[in-house]
N, C-alpha and C positions, 0 to 999 in steps of 0.2 A: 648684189648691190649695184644697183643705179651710179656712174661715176657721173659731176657734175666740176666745173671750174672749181670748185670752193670745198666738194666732197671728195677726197682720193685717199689713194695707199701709198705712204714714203716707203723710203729705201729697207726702213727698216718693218716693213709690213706690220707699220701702225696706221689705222684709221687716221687721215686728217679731216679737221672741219675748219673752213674759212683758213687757210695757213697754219693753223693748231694742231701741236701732234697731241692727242688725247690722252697722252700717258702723262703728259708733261701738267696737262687741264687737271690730271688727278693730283698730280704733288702739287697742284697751287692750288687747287678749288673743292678736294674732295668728293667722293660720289656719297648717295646718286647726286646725280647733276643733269641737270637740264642746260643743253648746251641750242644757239640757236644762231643762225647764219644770217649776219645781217646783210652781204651783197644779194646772197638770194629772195631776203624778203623786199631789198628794193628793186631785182632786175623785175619780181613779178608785179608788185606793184605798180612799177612805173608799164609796165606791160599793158596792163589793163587799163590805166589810163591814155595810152597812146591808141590804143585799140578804136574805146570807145568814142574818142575827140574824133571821129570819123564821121560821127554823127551828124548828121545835116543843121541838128538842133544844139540850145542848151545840153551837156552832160556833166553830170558826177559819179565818181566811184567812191560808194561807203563802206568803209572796213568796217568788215561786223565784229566788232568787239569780242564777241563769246568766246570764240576761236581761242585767243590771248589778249587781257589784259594787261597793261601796267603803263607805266607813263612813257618808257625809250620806244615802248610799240606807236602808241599815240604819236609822241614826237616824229616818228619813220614816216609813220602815216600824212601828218602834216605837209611835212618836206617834199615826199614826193606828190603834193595836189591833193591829197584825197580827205573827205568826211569822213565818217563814221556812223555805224547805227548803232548805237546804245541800248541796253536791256533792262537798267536799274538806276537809280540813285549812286551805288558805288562807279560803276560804268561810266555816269554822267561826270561824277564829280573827278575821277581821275583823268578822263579828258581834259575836262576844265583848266588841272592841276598841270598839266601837260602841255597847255597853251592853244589848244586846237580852238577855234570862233568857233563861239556857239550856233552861230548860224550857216554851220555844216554839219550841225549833229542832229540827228531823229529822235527821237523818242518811241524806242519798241515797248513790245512788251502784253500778252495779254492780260494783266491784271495791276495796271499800275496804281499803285498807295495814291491817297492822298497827297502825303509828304512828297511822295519823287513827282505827283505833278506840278507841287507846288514850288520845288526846287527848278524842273523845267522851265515855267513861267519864268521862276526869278533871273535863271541863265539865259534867256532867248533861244532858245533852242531852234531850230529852220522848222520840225514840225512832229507832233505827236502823231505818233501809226497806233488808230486805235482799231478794237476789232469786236468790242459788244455796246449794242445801245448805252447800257447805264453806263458805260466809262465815259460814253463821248456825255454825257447828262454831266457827269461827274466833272469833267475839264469844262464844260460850260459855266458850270455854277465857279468853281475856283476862279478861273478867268475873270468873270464878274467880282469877284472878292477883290481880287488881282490890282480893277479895272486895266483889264488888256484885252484882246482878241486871240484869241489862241487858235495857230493852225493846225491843222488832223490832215492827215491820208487816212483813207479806210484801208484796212487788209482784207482783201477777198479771200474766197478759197474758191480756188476755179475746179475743184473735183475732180485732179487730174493725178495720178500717184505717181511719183517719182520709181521707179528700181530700186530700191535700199531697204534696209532693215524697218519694218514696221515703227520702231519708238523713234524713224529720222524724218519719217515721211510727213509731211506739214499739210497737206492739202488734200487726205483721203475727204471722202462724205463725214463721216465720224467725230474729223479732228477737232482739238478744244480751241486754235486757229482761225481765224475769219469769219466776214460773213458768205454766208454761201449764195452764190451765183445760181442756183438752180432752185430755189423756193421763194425768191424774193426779197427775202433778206439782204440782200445788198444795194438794190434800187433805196430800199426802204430806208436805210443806212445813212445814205445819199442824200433822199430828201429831211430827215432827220437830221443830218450835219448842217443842211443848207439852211434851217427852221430854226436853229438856236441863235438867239441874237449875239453870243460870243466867243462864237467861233468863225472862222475861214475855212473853205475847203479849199484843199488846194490838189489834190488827186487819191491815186486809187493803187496798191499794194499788191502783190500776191509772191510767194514764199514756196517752191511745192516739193521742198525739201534737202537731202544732205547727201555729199558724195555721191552727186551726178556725171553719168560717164557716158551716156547717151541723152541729144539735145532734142530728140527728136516729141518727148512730154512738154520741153522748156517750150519749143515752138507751138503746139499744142496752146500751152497758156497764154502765150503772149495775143494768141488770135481770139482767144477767150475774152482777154482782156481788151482788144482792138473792139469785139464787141459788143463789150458793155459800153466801150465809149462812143459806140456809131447811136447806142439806147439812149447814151445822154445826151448827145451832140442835140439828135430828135427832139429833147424837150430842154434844148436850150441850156447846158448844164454844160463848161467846161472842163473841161478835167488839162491841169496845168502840169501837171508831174505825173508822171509811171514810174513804180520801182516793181522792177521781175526781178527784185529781189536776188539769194546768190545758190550756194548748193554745190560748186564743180566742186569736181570729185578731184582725187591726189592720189598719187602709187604708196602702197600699203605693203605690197607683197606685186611679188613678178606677175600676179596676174591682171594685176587691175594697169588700164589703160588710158589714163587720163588724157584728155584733149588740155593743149596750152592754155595761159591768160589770152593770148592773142586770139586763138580761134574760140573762144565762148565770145569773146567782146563782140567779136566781126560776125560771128553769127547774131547775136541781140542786136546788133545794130541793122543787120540784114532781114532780118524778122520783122521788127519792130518796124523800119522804115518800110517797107512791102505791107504789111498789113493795114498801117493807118495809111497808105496813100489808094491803096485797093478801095479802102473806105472812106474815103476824100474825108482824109482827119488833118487838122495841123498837128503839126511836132510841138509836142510838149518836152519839158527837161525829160530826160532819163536817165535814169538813176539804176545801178546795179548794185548786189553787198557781197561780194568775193569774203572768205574771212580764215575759212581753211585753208583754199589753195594758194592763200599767199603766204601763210606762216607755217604752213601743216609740214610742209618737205623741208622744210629750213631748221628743224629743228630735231637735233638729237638727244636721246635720256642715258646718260652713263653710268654704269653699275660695276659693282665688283661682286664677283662670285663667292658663293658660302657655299654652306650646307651643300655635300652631292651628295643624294640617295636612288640609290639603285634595287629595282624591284626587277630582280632577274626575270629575265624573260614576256617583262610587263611594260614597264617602263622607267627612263631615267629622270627623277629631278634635279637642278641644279636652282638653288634658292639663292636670291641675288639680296641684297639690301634696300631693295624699294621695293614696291607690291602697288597692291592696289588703291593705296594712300596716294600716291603720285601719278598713276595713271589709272583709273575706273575702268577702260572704256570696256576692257574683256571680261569684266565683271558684272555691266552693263547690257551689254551686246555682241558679245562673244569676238570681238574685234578682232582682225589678224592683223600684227607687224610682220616684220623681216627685224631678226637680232643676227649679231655677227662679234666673231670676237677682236675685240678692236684692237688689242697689242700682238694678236696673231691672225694676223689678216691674209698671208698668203701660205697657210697652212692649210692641207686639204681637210673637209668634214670626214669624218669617221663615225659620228655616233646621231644620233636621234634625240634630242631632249625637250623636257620640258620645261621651259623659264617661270619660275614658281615663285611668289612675291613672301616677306616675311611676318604678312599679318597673319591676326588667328580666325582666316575663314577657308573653308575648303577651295573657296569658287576665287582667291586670289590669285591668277593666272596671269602669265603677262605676253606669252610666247607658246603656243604649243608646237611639236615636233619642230625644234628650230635644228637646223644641221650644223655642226658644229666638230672643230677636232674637241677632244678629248678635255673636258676641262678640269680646274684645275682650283681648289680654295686661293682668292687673291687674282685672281684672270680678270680682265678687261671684256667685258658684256657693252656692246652699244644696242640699246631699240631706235632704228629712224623712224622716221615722218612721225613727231613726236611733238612738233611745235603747234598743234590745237588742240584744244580741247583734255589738256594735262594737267598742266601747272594751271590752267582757267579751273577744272575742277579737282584742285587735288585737296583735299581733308587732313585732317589730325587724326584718324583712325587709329587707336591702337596708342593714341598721345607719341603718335612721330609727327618727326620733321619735315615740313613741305620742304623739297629741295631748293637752292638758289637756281637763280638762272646768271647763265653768263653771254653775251655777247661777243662772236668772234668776226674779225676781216683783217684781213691781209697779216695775220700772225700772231695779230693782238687782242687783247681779251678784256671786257669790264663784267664786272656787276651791273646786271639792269632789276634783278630780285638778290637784295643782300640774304645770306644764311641765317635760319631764326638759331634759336637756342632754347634750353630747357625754361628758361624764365619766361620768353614770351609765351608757353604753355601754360601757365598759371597766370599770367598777369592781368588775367580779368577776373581770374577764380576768388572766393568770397569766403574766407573762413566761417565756421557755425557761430554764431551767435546768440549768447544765451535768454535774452529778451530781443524778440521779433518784433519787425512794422506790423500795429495794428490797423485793419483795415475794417 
């Protein structure tokens, strides 16, 4: 385990998080529990915005939502400077709910409703990132409903693949993602944007995916992207905003090597400035969407051990009480954590296991070969780097409970997701009725 100011081992070789001994988070809060470190999601945040303020030009940093929703994130986000990029209606509206101006919010998303454009409209949102002809048609005609002028970024796909898992990578040839830079399609985009009478363009997008640990693709895009703006410059076209979008990668396991907030900023800002002045471009805002690596490390998922079954000579399981209801990702894409046992922390490993989740699917895994001493029915199990992309998709599978999330700094602890209960499982649910709406 990674130690960090807010991440150590007390006296008594308990796991702490933010000043919380984790033993103590189980007799007040129950597992699983989603625990998340709020000093560390503001040293990074404010990280990345120091970084990037180095910028010759206009900058912002947009927290991309997907990572973790809910409103004490927003709120964090707020405080320390930064926007947002939004994915949906609920994304938009918890913001909203959250206080954050709407004229720091984007609007993602390849396939947005109707209704969430028409909701953007209503919120002022700073600008729709569309990425197919008929959407940007689609926000034209609403706007006209609207009467307003709606702004759009395009998403490109500069065809450049990140290192990562196939289902993370955003900018293969393939992807369902942008328009592509290499058939025309994004020239064409461009004049298409510029031709609608209600809309604004205001720049140009690109994304090329998740859990980046080499910048050496990001750089790649960014000159992509330098020159499709040296193609518009040409025909009079400016482009006011760049977002290179976000993607850094976070430690997962001892082997992954993430670069800081500080050195991806300094590098986009080093990129970016190099490349448009190579091309005698002016500085436009730019814009980045960090979303993992500022809440991905800062969060940890607490469990208590069940079920152990031992397959001599094969393998050990030891089944925790959350699966893959609360965290998919190994179900998804074979994810690796680091787990560790958190009430016995300076006990050596002894055994080999495998952290086995308590739904009824074979492939609910959460942890393979984690090292571990001896465990035990009732043990303290932590998974880190837990705060993206968990409790953002965790499900009712199986009609269990999303876990709460708790908030820790300097000892102390809130609710930022209160615990549901068995009613909020039914409380949409519809008894049979014996005469139906005819249609």
């Amino acid at each position: 385990m990674k130690e960090r100011d807010s991440l150590k081992i007390d006296e008594n070789g308990h796991l702490t998080v933010g000043g919380c001994d984790v033993v103590r988070l189980r007799e007040r809060y129950g597992t699983p529990l989603y625990i998340l470190d709020e000093a560390d999601v503001r040293e990074r945040a404010a990280a990345y915005r120091a970084a990037l303020s180095a910028y010759a030009g206009e900058s912002l940093v947009l927290y991309a939502s997907k990572a973790l929703s809910c409103l004490a994130i927003y709120e964090i986000a707020d405080e320390e400077g930064l926007g947002a990029d939004v994915v949906s209606g609920g994304e938009l509206y918890t913001a909203l709910e959250a206080g954050m101006p709407a004229d720091k919010l984007y609007f993602h998303g390849n396939n947005k409703t109707p209704k969430e454009i028409e909701e953007g409209l209503r919120a002022g949102v700073h600008a729709f990132v569309s990425d197919t002809p008929s959407e940007l048609s689609l926000i034209d005609a609403l706007a006209r409903e609207a009467g307003k002028k709606a702004p759009v970024m395009l998403r490109l796909n500069p065809g450049i693949e990140a290192h990562t898992h196939r289902f993370i990578q955003t900018a293969r040839v393939d992807s369902k993602f942008g328009f592509s830079m290499d058939d025309g399609a994004a020239l064409a985009a461009v004049e298409q944007a510029l031709s609608l009478p209600n809309l604004q363009f205001l720049g140009i997008h690109c994304h090329i995916g998740s859990q980046i640990f080499e910048l050496k693709p990001y750089g790649l895009s960014i000159r992509r992207m330098a020159d499709f703006m040296r193609l518009l410059a040409d025909k009079g076209i400016e482009v006011r905003e760049l977002n290179l979008g976000g993607g850094f990668g976070v430690t997962y396991t001892a082997a992954d090597k993430p670069l800081s907030p500080q050195a991806c900023a300094a590098f986009v800002v080093k990129e970016v400035t190099d490349a448009l002045t190579k091309r005698q471009l002016r500085l436009p805002k730019l814009l980045i969407e960090p979303g993992r690596s500022i809440v991905g490390e800062a969060g940890v998922t607490l469990y208590t051990a069940g079920a152990v079954k031992e397959i001599k000579g094969v393998k050990t399981y030891v089944s925790v009480d959350g699966g893959m209801f609360d965290n998919p990702r190994y179900a998804l894409y074979q994810a690796e954590y680091e787990a560790v046992p958190a009430d016995r922390m300076r006990e050596a490993p002894t055994e080999t296991v495998t952290l086995a989740g308590k739904c009824c699917e074979s492939g609910d895994m959460l942890v393979i070969d984690a090292k571990m001493p001896k465990l035990r029915r009732g043990d303290l199990v932590a998974v880190l780097t837990t705060g993206a992309y968990n409790y953002s998709m965790a499900s009712h599978y199986n009609r269990n409970l999303v876990p709460p999330t708790v908030l820790v700094r300097d000892g102390c602890a809130q609710y930022i997701v209160r615990p549901e209960g068995y009613l909020d499982l039914t409380a949409k649910d519809e008894r049979l009725q014996k005469k139906k709406e005819k249609l």
